[in-house]
C-alpha positions in Angstrom: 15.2 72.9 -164.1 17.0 72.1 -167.4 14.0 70.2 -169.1 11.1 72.6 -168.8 9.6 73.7 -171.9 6.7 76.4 -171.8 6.9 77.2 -175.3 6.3 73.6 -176.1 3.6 73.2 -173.2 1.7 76.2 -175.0 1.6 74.4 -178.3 0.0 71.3 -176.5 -2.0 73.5 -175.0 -3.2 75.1 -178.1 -3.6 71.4 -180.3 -5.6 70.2 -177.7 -7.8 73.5 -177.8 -8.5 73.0 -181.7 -9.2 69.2 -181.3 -11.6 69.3 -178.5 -13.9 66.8 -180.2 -10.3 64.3 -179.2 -9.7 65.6 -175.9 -12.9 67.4 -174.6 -12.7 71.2 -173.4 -15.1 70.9 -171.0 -15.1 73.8 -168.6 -11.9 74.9 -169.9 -10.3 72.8 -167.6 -7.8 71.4 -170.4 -6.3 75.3 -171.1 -6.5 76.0 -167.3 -4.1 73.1 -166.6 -1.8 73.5 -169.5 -1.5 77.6 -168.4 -1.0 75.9 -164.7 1.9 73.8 -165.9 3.3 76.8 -167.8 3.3 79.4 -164.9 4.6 76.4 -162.7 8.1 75.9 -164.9 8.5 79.8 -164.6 7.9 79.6 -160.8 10.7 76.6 -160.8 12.9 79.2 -162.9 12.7 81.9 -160.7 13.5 79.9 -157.7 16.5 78.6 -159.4 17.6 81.4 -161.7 20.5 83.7 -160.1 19.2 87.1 -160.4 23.0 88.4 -160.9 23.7 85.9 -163.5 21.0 84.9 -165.1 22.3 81.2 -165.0 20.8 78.3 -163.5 22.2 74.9 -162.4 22.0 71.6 -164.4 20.3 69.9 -161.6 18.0 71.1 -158.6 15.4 70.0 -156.0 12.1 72.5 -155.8 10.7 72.4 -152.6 7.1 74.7 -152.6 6.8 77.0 -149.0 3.5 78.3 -149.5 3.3 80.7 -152.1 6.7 80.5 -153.0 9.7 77.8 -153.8 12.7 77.2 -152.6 15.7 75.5 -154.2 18.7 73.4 -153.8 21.5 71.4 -155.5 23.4 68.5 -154.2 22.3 65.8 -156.5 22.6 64.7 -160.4 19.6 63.2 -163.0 22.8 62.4 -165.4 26.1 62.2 -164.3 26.5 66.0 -164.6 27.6 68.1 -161.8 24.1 69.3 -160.1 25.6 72.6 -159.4 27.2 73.6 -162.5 25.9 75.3 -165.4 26.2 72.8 -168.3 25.1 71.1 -170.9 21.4 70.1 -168.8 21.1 74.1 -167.9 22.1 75.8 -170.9 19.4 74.0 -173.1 16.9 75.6 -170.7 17.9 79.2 -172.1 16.9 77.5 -175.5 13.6 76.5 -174.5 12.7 79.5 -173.3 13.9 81.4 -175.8 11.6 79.4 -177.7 8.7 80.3 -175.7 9.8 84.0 -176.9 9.6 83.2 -180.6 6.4 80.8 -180.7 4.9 83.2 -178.1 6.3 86.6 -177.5 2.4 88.0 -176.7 2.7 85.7 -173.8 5.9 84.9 -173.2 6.2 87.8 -170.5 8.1 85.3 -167.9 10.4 84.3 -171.0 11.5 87.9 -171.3 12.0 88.0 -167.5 14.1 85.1 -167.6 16.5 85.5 -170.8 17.4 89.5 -169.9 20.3 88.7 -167.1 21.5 85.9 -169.8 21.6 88.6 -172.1 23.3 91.1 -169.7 25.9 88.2 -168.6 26.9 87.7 -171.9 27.6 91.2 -172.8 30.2 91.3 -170.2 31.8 88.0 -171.8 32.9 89.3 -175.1 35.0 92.1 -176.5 36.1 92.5 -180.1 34.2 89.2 -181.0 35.9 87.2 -178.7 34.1 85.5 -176.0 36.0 84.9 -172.7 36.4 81.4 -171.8 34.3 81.1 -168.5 31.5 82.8 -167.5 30.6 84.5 -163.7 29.6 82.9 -160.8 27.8 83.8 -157.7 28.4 82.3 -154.6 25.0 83.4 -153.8 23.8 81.2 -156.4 23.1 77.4 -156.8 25.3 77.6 -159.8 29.0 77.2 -158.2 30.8 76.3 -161.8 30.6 76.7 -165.3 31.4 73.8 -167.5 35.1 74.0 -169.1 35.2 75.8 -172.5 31.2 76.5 -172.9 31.9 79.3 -175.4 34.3 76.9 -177.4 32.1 73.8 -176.8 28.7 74.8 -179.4 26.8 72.1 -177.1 26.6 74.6 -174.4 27.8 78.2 -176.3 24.5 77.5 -178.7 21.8 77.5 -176.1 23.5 80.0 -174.2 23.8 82.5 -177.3 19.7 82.0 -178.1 18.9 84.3 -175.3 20.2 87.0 -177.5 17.0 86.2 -179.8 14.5 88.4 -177.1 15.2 92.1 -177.0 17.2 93.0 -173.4 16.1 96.0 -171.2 19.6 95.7 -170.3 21.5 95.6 -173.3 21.5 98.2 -175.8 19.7 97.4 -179.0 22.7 98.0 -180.8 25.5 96.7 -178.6 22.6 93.7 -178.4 23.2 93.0 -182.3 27.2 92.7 -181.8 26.4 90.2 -179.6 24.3 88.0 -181.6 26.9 88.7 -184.8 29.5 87.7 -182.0 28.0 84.4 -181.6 26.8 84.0 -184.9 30.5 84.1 -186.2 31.8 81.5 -183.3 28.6 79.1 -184.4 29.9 79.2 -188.2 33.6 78.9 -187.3 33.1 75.4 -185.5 32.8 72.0 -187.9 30.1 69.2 -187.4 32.2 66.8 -186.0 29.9 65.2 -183.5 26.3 65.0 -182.3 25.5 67.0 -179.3 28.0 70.0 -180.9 27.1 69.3 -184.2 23.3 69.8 -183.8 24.0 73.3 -183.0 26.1 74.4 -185.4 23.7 72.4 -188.5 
């Protein structure tokens, strides 16, 4: 689930739409199938998303059952633990928080999906401090958390952009100690390699 990007899908979707003497826009079909692709990631979300947790695993197969989809772990795209919620899964919370920004008129689903992020990470930190692991279900396809995610700005950066979408579960205010929370751990970590150092740039 970790490389879906509806915010990005939605920009295609509207280049195409003001170039249609390149692509054609015949019938709408070109919109139709980008909007298709778009409501499809958000199906894949759901089906993978733990509704306590609001995480999701790095890895996971999508199966569709009629209307609806099912899904499972028990496999890796990367070397990463399918199960866990890691470096693959956390920049999924960034891409749809992206979604929210480029798109919050129609971002609805992006909403839907950042809120129990949100609500997670509100029980994480205290004081400006954020604990060291976050929750897990074991009703959930997520059954770890990578070591150190709050410490390790590869993982603590994507996580903390769900705070960018106003929560219906968070107060507004306790909301903003959150994002001044993270904000402060981003700043206090040095660029001292790539995949941590792009977040804290």
């Amino acid at each position: 689930p970790s490389y879906h990007a509806p915010g990005v899908y939605r920009m295609c979707r509207d280049y195409m739409k003001s170039h249609c003497d390149k692509y054609g826009c015949e019938g709408n079909t070109l919109e139709a199938e980008w909007n298709r692709l778009i409501a499809t990631s958000y199906k894949m979300f759901e089906a993978t998303q733990c509704e306590s947790s609001g995480l999701i695993p790095n890895w996971a197969k999508v199966y569709e059952e009629g209307q609806s989809l099912r899904a499972e772990t028990g496999f890796s795209g990367s070397g990463t633990p399918g199960a866990e919620y890691g470096a693959e899964a956390s920049r999924a919370v960034w891409r749809v928080a992206l979604d929210y920004l480029l798109f919050p008129g129609e971002a609805g689903e992006a909403v839907a999906f950042l809120d129990p992020v949100a609500a997670h990470l509100e029980t994480r930190e205290s004081g400006g401090n954020w604990d060291e692991s976050l929750r897990v279900d074991g009703n959930c396809l997520v059954e770890s958390i990578h070591p150190g995610w709050s410490s390790n700005m590869f993982m603590a950066g994507p996580t903390f952009t769900s705070l960018v979408c106003p929560s219906n579960s968070v107060d507004s205010g306790r909301q903003q100690e959150l994002i001044d929370a993270a904000g402060k751990r981003v700043a206090s970590k040095a660029i001292d390699d790539y995949y941590s150092g792009s977040w804290v740039a």
